[in-house]
N, CA, C and O atoms as CSV, one atom per row, in Angstrom:
chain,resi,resn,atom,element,x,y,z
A,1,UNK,N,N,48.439,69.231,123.915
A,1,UNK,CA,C,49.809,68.760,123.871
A,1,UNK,C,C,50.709,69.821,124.474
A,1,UNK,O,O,50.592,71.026,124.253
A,2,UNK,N,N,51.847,69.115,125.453
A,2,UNK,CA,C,52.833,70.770,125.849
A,2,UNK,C,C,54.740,70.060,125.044
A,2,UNK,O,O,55.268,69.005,124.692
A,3,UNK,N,N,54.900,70.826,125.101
A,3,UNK,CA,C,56.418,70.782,124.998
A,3,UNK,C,C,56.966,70.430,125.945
A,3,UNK,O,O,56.600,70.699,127.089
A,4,UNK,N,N,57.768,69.882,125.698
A,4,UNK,CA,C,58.803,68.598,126.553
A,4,UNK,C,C,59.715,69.732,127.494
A,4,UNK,O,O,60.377,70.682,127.077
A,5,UNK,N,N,59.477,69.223,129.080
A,5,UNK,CA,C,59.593,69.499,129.936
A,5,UNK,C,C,59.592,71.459,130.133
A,5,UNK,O,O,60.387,72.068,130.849
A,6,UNK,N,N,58.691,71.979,129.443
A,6,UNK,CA,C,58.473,73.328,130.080
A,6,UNK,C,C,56.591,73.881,130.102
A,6,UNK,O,O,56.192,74.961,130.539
A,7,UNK,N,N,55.795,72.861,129.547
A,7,UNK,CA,C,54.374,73.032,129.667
A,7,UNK,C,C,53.842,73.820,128.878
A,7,UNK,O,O,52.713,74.271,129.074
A,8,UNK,N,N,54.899,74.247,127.390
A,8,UNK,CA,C,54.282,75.399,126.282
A,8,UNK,C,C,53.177,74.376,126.177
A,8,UNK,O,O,53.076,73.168,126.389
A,9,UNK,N,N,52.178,75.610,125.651
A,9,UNK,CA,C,51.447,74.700,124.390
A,9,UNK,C,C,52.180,74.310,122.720
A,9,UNK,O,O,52.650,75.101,121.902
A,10,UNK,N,N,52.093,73.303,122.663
A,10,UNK,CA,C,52.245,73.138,121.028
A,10,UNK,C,C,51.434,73.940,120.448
A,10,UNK,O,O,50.244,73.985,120.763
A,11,UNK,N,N,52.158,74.960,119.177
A,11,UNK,CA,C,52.141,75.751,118.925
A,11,UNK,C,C,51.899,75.247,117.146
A,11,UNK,O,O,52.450,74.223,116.742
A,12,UNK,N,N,50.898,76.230,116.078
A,12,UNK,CA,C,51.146,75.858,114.882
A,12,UNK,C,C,51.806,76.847,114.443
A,12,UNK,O,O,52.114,77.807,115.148
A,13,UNK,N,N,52.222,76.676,112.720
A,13,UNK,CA,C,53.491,77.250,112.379
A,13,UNK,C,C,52.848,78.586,112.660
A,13,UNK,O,O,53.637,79.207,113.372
A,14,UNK,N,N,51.607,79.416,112.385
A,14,UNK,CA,C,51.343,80.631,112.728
A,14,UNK,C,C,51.416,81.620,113.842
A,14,UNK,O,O,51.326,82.848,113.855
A,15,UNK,N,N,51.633,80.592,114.911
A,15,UNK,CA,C,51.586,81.207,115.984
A,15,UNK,C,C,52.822,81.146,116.800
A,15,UNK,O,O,53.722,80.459,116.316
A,16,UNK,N,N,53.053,81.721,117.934
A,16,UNK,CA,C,53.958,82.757,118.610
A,16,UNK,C,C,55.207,82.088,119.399
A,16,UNK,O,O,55.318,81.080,118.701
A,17,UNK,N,N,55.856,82.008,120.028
A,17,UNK,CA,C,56.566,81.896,121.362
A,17,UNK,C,C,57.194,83.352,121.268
A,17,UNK,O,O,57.954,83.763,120.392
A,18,UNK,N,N,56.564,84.236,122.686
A,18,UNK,CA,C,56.519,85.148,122.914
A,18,UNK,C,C,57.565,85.542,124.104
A,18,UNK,O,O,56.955,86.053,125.044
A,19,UNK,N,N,58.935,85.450,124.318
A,19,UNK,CA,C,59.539,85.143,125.403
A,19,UNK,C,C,60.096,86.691,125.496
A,19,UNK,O,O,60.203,87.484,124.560
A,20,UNK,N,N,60.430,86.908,126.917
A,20,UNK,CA,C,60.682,88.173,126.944
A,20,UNK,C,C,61.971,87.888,129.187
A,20,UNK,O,O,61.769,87.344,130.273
A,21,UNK,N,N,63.250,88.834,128.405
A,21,UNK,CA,C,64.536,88.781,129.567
A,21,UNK,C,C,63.981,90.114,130.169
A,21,UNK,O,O,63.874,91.171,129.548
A,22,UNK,N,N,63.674,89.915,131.362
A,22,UNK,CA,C,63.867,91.621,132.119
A,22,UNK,C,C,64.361,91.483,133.584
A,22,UNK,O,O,64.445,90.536,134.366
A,23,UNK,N,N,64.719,93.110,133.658
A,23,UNK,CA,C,65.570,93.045,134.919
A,23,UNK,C,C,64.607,93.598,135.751
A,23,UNK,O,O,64.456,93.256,136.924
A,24,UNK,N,N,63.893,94.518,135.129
A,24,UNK,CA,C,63.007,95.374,136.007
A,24,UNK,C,C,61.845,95.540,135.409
A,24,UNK,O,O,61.509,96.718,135.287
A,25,UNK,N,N,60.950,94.554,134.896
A,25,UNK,CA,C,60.003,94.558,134.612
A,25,UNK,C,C,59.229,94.991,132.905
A,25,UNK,O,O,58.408,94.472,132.148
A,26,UNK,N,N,59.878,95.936,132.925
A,26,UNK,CA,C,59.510,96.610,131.514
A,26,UNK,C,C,59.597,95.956,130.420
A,26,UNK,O,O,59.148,96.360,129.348
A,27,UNK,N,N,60.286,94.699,130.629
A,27,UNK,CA,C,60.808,93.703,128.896
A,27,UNK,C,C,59.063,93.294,129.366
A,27,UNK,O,O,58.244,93.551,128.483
A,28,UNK,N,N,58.576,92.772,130.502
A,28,UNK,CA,C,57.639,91.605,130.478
A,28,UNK,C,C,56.330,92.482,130.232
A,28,UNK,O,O,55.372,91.942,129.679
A,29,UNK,N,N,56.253,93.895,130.646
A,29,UNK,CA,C,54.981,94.400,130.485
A,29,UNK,C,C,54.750,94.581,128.462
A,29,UNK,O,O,53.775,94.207,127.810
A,30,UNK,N,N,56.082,95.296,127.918
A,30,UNK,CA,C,55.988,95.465,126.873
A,30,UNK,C,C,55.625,94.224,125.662
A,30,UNK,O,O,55.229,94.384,124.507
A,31,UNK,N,N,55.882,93.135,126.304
A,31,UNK,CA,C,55.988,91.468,125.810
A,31,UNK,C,C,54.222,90.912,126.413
A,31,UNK,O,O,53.722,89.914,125.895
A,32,UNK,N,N,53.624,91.528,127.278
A,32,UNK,CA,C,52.433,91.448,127.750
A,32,UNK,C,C,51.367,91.979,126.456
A,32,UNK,O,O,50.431,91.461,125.846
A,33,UNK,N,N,52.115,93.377,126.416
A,33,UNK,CA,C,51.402,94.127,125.082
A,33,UNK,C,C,51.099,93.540,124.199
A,33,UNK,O,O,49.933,93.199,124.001
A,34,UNK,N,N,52.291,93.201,123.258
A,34,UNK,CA,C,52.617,92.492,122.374
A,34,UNK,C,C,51.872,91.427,122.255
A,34,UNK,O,O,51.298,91.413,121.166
A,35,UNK,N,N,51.600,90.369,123.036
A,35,UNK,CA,C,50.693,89.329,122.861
A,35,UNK,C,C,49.224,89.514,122.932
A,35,UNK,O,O,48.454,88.768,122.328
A,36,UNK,N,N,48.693,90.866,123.937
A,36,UNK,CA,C,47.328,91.425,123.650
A,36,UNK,C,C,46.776,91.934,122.412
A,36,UNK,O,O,45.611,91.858,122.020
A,37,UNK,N,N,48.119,92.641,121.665
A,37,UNK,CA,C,47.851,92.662,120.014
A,37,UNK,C,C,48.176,91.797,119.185
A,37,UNK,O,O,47.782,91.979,118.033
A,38,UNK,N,N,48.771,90.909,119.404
A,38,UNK,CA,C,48.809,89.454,118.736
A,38,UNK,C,C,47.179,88.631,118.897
A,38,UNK,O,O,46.347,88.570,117.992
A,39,UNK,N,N,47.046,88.126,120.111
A,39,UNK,CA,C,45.956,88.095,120.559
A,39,UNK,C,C,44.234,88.570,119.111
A,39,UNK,O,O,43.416,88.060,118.346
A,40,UNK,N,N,44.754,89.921,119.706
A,40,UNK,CA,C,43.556,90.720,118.893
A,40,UNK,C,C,43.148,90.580,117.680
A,40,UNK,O,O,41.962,90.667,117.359
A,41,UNK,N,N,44.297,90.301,116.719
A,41,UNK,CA,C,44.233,90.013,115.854
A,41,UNK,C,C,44.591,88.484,115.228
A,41,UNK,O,O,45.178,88.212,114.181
A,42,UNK,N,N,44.049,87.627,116.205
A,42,UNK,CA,C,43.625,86.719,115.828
A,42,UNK,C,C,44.629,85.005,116.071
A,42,UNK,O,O,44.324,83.815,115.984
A,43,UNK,N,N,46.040,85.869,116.439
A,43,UNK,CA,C,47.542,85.080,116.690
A,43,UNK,C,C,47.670,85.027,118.030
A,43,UNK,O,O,47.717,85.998,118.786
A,44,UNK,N,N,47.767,83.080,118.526
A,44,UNK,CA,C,47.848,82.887,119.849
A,44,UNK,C,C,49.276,83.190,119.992
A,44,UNK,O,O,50.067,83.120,119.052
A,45,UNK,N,N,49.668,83.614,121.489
A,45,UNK,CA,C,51.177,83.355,121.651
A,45,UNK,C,C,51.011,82.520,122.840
A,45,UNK,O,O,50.002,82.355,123.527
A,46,UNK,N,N,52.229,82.003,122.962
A,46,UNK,CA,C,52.279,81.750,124.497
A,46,UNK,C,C,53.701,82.606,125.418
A,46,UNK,O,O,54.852,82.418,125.022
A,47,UNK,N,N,53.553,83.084,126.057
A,47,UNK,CA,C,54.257,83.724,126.761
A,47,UNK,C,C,54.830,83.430,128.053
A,47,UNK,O,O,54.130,83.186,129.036
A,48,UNK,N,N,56.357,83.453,128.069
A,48,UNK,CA,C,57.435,83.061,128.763
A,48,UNK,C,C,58.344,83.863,129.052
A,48,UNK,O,O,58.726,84.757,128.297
A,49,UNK,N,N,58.868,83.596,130.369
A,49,UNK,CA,C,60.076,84.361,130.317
A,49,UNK,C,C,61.802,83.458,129.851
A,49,UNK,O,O,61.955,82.355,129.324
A,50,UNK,N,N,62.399,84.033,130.110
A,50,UNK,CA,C,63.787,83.450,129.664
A,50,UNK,C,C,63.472,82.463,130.869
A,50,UNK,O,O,63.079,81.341,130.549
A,51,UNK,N,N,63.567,82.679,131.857
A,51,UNK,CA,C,63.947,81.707,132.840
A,51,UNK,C,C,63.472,80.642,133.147
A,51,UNK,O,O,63.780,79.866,134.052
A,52,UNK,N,N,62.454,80.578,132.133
A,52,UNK,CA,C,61.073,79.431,132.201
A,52,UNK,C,C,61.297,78.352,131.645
A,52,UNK,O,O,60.846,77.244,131.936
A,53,UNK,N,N,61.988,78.638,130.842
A,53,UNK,CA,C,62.696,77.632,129.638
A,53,UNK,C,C,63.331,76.456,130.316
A,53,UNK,O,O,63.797,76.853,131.384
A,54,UNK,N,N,63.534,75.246,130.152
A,54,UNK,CA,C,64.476,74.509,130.540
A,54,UNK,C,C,65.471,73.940,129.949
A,54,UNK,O,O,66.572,73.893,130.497
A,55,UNK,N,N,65.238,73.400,128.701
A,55,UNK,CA,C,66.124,73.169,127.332
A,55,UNK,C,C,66.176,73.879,126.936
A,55,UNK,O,O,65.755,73.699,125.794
A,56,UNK,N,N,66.489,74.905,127.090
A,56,UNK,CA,C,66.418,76.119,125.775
A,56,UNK,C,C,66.659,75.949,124.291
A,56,UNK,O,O,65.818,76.763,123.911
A,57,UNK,N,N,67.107,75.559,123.363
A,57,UNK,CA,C,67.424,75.397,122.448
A,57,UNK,C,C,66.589,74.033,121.541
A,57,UNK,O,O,66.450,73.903,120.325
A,58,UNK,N,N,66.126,73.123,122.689
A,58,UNK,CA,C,65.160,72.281,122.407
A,58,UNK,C,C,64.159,72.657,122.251
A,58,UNK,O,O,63.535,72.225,121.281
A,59,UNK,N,N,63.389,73.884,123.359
A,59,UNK,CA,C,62.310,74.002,123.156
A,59,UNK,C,C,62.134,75.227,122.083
A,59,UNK,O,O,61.002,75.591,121.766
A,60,UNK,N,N,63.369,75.881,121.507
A,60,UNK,CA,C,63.540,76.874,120.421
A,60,UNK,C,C,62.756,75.288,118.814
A,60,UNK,O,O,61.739,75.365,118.125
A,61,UNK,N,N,63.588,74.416,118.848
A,61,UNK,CA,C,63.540,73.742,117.551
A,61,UNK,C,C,61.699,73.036,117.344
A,61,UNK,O,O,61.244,72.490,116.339
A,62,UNK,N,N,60.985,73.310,118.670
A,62,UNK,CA,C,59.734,72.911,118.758
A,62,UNK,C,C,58.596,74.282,118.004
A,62,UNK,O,O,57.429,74.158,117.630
A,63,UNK,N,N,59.434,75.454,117.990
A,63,UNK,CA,C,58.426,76.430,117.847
A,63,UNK,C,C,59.095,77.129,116.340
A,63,UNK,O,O,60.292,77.332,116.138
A,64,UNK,N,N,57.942,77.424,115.368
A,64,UNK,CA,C,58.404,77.991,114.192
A,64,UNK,C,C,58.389,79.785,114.261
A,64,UNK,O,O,58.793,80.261,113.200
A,65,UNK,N,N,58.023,80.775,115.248
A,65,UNK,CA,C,57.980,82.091,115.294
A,65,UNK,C,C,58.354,82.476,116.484
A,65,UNK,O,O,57.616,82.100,117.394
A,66,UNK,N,N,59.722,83.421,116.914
A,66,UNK,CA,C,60.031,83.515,117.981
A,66,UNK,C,C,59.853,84.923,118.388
A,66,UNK,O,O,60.788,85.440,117.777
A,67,UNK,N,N,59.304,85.815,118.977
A,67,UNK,CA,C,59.427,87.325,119.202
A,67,UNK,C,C,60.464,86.956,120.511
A,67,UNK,O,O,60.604,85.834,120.997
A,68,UNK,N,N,61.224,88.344,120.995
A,68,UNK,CA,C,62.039,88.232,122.105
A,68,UNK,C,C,61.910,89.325,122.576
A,68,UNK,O,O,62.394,89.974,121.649
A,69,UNK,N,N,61.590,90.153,123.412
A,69,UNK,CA,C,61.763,91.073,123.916
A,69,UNK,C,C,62.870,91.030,125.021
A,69,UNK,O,O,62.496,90.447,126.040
A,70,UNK,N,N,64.275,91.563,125.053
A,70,UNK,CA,C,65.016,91.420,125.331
A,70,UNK,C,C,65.438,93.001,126.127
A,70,UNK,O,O,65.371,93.975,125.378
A,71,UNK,N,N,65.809,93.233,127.411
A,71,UNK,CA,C,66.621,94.249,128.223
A,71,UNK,C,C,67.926,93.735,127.875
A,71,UNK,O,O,68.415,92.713,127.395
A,72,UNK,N,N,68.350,95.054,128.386
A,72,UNK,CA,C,70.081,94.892,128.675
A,72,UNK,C,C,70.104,95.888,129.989
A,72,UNK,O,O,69.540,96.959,130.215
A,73,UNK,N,N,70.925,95.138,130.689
A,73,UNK,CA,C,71.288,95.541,132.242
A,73,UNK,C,C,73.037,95.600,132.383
A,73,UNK,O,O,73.902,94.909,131.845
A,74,UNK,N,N,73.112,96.584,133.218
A,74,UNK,CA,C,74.758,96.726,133.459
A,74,UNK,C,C,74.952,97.628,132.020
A,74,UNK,O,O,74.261,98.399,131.354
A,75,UNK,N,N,76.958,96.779,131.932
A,75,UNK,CA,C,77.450,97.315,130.464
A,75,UNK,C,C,76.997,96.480,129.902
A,75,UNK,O,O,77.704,95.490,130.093
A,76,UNK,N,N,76.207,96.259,129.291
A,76,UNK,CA,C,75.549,95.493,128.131
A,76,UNK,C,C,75.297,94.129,128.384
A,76,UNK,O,O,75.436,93.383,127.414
A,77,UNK,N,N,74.921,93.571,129.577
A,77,UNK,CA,C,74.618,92.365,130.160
A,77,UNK,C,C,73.262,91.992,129.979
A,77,UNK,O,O,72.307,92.760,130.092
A,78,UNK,N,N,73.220,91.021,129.750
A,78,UNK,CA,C,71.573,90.214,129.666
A,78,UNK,C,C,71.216,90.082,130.885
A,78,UNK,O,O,72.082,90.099,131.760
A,79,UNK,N,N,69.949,89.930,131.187
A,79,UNK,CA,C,69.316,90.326,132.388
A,79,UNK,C,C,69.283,89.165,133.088
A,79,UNK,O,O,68.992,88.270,132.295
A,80,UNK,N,N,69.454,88.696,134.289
A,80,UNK,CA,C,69.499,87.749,135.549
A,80,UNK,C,C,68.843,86.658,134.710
A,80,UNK,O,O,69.412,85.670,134.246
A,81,UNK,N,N,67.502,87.004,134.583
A,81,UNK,CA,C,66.494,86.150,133.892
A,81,UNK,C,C,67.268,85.670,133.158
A,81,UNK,O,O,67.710,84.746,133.840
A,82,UNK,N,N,67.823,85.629,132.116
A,82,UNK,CA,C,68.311,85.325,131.158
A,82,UNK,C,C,69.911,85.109,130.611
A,82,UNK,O,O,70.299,85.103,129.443
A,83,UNK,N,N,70.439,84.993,131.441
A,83,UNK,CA,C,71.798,84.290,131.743
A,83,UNK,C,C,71.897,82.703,131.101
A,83,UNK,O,O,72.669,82.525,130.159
A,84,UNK,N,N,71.395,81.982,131.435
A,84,UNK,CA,C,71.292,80.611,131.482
A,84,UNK,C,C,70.618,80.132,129.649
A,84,UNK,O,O,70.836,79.116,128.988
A,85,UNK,N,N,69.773,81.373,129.323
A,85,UNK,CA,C,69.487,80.809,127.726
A,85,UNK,C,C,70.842,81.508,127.159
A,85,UNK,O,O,71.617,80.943,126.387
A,86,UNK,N,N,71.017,82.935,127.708
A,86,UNK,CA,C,72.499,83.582,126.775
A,86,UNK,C,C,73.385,82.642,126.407
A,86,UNK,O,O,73.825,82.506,125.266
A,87,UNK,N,N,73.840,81.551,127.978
A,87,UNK,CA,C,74.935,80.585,127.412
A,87,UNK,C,C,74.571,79.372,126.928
A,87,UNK,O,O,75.466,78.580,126.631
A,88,UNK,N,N,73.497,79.086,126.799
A,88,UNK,CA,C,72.778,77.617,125.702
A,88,UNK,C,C,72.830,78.286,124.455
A,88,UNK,O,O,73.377,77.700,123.522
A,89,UNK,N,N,72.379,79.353,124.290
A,89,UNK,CA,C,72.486,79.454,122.672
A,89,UNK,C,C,74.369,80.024,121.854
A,89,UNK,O,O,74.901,80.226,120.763
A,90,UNK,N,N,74.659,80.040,123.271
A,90,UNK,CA,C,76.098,80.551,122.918
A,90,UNK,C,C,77.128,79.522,122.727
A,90,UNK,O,O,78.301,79.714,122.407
A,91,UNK,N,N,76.315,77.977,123.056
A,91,UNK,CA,C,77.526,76.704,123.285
A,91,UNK,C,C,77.559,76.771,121.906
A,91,UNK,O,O,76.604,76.877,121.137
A,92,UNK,N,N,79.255,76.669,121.550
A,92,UNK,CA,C,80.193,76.380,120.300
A,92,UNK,C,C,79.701,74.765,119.736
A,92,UNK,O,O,80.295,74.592,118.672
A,93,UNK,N,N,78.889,73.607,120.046
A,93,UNK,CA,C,79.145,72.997,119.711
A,93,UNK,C,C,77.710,72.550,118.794
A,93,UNK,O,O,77.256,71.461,118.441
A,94,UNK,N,N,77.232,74.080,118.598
A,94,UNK,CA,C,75.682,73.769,117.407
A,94,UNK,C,C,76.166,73.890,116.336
A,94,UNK,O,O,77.059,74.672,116.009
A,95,UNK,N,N,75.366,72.773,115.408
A,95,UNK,CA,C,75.194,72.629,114.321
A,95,UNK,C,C,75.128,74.472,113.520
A,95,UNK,O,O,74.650,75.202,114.388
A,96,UNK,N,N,75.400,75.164,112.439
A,96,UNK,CA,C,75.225,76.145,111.461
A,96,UNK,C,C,73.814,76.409,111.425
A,96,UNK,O,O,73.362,77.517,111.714
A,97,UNK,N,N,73.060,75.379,111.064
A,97,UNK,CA,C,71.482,75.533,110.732
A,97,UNK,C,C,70.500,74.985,111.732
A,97,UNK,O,O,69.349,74.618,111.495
A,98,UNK,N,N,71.345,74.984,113.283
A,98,UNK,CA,C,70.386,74.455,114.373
A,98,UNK,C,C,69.014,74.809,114.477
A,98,UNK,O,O,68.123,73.993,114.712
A,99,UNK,N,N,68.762,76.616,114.216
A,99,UNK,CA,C,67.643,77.026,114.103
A,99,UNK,C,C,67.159,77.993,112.713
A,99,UNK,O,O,66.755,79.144,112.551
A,100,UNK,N,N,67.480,76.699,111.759
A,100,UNK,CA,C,67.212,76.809,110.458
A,100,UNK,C,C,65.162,76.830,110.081
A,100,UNK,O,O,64.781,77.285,109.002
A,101,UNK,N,N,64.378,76.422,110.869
A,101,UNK,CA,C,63.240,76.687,110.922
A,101,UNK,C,C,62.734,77.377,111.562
A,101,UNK,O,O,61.568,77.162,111.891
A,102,UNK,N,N,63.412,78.466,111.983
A,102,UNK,CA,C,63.009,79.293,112.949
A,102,UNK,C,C,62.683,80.923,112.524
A,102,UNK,O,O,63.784,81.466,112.430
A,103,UNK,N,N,61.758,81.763,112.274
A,103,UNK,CA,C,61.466,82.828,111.843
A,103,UNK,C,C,61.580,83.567,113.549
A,103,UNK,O,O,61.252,83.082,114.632
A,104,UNK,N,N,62.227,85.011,113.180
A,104,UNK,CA,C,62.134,85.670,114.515
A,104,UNK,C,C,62.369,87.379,114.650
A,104,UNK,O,O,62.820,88.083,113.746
A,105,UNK,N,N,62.024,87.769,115.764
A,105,UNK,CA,C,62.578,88.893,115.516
A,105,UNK,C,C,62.518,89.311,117.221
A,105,UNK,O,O,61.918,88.760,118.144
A,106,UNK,N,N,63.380,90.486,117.200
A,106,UNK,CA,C,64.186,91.019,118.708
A,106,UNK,C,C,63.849,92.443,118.753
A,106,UNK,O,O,64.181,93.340,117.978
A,107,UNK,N,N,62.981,92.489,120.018
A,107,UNK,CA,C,62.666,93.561,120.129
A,107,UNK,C,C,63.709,93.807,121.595
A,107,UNK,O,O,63.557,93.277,122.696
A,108,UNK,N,N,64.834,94.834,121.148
A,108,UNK,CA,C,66.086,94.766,121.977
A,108,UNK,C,C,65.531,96.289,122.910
A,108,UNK,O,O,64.937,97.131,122.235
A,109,UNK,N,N,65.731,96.562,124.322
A,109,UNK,CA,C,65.564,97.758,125.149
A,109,UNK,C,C,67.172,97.860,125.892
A,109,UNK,O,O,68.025,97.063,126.283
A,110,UNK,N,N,66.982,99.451,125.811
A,110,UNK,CA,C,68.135,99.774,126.589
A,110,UNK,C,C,68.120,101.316,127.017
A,110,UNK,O,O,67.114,102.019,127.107
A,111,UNK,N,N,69.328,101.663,127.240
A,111,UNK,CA,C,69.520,103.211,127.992
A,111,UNK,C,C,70.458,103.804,127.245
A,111,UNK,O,O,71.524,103.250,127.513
A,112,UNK,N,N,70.577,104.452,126.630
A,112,UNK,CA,C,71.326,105.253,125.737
A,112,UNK,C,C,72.697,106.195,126.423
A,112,UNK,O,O,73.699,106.734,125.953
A,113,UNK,N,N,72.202,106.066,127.541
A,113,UNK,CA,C,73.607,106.624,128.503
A,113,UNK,C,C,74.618,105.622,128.671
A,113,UNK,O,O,75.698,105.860,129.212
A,114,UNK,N,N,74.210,104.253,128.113
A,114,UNK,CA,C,75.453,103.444,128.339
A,114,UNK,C,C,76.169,103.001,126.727
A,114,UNK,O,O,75.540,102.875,125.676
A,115,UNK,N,N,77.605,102.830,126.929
A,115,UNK,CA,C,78.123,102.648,125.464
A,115,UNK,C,C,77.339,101.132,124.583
A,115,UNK,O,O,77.146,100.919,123.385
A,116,UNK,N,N,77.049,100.319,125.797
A,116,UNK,CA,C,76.572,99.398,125.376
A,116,UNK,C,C,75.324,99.012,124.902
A,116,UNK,O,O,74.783,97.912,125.020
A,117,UNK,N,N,74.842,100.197,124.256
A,117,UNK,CA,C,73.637,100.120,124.282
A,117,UNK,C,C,72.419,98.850,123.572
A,117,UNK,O,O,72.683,98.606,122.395
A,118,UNK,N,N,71.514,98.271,123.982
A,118,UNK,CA,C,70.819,97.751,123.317
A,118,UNK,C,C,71.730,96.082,123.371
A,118,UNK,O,O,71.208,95.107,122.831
A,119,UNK,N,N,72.792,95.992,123.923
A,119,UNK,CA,C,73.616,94.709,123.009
A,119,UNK,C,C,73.196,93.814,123.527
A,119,UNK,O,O,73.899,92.861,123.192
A,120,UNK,N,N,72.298,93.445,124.298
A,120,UNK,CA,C,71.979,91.786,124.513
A,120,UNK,C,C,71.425,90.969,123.445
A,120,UNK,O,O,71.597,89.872,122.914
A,121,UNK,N,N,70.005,92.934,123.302
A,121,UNK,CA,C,69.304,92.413,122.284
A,121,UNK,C,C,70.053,91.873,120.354
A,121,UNK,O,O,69.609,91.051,119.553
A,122,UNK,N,N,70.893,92.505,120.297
A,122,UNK,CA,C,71.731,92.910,119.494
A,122,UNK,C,C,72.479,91.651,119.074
A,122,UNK,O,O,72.627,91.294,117.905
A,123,UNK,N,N,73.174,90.683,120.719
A,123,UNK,CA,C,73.648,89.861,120.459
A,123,UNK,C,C,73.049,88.489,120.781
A,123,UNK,O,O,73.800,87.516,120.852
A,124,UNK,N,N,72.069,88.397,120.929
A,124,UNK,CA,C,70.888,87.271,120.454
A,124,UNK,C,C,70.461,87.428,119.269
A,124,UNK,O,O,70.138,86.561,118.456
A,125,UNK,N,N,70.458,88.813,119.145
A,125,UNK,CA,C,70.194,88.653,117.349
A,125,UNK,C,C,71.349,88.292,116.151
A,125,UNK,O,O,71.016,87.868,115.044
A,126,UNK,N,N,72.079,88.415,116.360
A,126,UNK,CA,C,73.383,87.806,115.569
A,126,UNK,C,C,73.330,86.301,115.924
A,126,UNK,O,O,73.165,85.478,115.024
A,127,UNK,N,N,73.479,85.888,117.336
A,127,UNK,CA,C,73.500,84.617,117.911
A,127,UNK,C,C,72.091,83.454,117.098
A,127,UNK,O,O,72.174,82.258,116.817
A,128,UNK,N,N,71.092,84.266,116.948
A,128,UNK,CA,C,69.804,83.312,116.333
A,128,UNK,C,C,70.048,83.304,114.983
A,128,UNK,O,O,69.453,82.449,114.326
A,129,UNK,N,N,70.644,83.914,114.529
A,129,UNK,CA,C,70.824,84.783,112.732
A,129,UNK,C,C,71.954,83.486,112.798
A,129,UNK,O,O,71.473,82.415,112.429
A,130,UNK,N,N,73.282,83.452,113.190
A,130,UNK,CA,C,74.154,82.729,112.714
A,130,UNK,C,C,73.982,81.011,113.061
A,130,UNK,O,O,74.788,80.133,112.752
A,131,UNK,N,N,72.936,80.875,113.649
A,131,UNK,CA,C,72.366,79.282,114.094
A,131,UNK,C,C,71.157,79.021,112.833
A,131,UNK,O,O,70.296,78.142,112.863
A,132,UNK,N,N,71.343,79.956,111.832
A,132,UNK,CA,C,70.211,79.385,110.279
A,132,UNK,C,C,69.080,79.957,111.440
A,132,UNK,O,O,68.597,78.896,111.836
A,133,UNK,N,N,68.414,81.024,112.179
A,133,UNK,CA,C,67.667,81.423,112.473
A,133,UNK,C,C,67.622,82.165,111.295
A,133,UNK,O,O,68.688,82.270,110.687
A,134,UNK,N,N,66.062,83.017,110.566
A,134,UNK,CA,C,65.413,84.052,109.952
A,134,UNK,C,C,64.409,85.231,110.294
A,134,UNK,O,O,63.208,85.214,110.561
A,135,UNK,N,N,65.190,86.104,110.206
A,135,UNK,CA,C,65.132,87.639,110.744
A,135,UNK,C,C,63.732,87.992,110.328
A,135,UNK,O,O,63.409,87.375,109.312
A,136,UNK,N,N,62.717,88.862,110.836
A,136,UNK,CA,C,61.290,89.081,110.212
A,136,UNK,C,C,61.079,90.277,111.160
A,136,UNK,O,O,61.321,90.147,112.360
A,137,UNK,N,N,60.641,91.415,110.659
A,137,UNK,CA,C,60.600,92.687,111.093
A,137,UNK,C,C,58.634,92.456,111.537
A,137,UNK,O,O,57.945,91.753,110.798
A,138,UNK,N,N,58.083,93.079,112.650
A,138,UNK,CA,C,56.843,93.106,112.526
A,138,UNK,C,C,56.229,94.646,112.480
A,138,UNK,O,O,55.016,94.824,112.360
């Protein structure tokens, strides 16, 4: 079975959607990792980038575990890749508990020379948190 119009696999509640924003590579190698030790121990993911997505928010309410590996580029800009989910999950007109079944967690990268540090990741994580998303440290 895949998910409606992006070719995930249907996924059970144990397992992954492994999506990862980069500008220069490093979100997708570290998000590569991540699923080789998921993997290992026994948890399929499937792995995506932001840009892969087509509904975004549809294909969020299909999957129960979200990891994100998330860059920030510029002053605190989400990465090219990932423009297009920033403003789907940012439309004003979701429901409180849109992603009320959703367990997740944000693995946010950045550069410490900029004031902005880390905030894409930072503000997808507030953004999933205030849509009844649930925070889970791994």
């Amino acid at each position: 079975t895949t998910m409606t119009g992006v070719g995930l696999e249907a996924v059970d509640p144990a397992d992954v959607l492994l999506l990862y924003a980069s500008q220069t590579g490093n979100a997708k190698l570290i998000a590569e990792d991540i699923r080789e030790k998921c993997e290992s121990e026994g948890v399929s993911c499937c792995l995506r980038c932001c840009s892969q997505l087509q509904q975004h928010l549809n294909n969020l309410h299909q999957v129960t575990c979200l990891i994100l590996v998330a860059a920030t580029t510029g002053d605190g800009d989400p990465p090219d890749t990932a423009r297009k989910f920033n403003q789907h999950l940012h439309k004003k007109d979701q429901p409180r508990d849109a992603l009320s079944h959703l367990s997740y967690t944000v693995l946010g990268l950045g550069d410490t020379n900029y004031n902005n540090f880390c905030n894409f990741g930072k503000t997808i994580d507030k953004r999933l948190h205030s849509l009844g998303a649930h925070r889970y440290v791994l």
